[in-house]
DRENPAZA-767335 format. One record per residue (C-alpha): residue number from 1; x, y, z. Coordinates in steps of 0.2 Angstrom, whole numbers, plus 5000, padded with zeros to 4 digits. Example, Ala and Ser with C-alpha at 12.3 -4.5 7.8 and 13.67 -1.06 7.14 Angstrom:
<sites>
+-----+------+------+------+
: pos :    u :    v :    w :
+-----+------+------+------+
:   1 : 5062 : 4978 : 5039 :
:   2 : 5068 : 4995 : 5036 :
+-----+------+------+------+
</sites>
This chain:
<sites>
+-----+------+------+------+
: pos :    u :    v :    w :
+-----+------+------+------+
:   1 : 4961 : 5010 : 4973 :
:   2 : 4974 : 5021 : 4975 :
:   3 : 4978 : 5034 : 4990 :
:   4 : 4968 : 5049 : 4985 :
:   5 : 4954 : 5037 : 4983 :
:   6 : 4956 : 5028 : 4999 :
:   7 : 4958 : 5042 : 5009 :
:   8 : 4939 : 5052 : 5001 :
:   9 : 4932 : 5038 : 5006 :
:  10 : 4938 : 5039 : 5024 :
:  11 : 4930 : 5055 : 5023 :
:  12 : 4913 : 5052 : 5015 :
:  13 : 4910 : 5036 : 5028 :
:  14 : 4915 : 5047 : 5045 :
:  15 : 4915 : 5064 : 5050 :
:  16 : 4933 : 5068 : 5046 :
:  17 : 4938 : 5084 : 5036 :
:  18 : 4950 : 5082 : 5022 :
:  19 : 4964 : 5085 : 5033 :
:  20 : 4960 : 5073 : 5045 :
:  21 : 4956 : 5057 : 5036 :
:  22 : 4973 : 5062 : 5027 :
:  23 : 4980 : 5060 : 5045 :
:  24 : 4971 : 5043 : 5048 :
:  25 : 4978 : 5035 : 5034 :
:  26 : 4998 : 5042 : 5035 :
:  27 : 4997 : 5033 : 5052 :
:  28 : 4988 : 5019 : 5051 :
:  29 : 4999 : 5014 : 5036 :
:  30 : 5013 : 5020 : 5045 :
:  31 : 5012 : 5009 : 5059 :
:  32 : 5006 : 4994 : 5048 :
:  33 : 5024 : 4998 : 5039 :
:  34 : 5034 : 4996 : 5054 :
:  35 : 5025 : 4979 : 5061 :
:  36 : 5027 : 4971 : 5042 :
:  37 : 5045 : 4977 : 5045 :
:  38 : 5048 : 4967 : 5059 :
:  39 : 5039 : 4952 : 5053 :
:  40 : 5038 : 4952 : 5036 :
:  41 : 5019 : 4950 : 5035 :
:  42 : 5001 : 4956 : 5044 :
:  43 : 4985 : 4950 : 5045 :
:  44 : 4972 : 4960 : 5051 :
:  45 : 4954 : 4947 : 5049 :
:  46 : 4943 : 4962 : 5044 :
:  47 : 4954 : 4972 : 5031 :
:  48 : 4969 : 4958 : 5023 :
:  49 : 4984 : 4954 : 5024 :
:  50 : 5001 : 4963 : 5021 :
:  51 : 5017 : 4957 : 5015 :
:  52 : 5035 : 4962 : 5011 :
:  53 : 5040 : 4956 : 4992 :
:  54 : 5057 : 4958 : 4987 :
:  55 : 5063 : 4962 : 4969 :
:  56 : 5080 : 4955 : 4963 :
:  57 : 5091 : 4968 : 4955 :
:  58 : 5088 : 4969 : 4936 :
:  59 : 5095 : 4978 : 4920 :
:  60 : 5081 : 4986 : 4910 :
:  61 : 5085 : 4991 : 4890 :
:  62 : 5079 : 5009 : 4885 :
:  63 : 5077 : 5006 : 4866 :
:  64 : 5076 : 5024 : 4860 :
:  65 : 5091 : 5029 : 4869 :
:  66 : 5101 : 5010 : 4866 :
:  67 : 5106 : 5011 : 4884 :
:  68 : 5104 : 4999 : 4899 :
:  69 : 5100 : 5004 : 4916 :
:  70 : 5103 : 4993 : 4931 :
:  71 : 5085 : 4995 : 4944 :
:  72 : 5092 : 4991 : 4961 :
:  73 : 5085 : 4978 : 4974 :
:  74 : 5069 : 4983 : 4982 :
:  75 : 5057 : 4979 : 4994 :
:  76 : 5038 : 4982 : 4992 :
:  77 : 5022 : 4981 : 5005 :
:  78 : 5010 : 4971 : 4994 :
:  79 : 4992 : 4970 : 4999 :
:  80 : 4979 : 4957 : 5001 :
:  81 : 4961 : 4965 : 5004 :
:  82 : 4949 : 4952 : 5013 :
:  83 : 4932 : 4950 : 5004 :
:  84 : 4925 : 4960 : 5019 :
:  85 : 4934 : 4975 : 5018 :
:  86 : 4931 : 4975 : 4998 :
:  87 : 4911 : 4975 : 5004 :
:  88 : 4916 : 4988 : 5017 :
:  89 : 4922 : 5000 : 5002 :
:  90 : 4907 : 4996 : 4989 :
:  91 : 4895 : 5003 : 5002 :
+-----+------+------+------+
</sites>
C-alpha cells in the first residue's frame, strides 16, 4: 500500500475530506518520524512496529553508460503492519 492508498482509505473509513485525511496522515507520520528518530524503533500494539534501517554506502555499475556511481549511506523507516491493523484495512 502506498501513500495515496493509505491516505483514500482514511477518507472512505471517516468523515474527512480529501484534504483532511491528507493532513492526518503528514502528521501522524510526522511525529512517528521524530520518536523512531530518538529511539531508533516504535511500537504501537494495534498498527506495527517501526524501525530505522541503515544502508551502508555502495557503488552501483550503469551498464549502458559503463560508468559507476557511488549511492551514499542512508537511513530508512521500515515498517512492520500488526495482523490487526492488516484486518483494519481489508474491511
Amino acid at each position: 500500500m502506498n501513500k495515496d492508498s493509505f491516505i483514500n482509505k482514511i477518507r472512505i473509513k471517516s468523515s474527512f475530506d480529501k484534504q483532511t485525511a491528507e493532513n492526518v496522515f503528514s502528521v501522524t507520520f510526522d511525529e512517528i518520524k521524530k520518536s523512531v528518530i530518538k529511539k531508533k524503533f516504535l511500537l504501537i500494539d494495534e498498527i506495527g512496529f517501526f524501525s530505522v534501517e541503515h544502508r551502508e554506502m555502495k557503488t552501483i555499475i550503469d551498464g549502458n553508460k559503463k560508468a559507476e556511481f557511488l549511492l551514499p549511506p542512508k537511513d530508512k523507516l521500515v515498517f512492520k503492519p500488526s495482523d490487526t491493523f492488516i484486518n483494519m484495512l481489508k474491511d
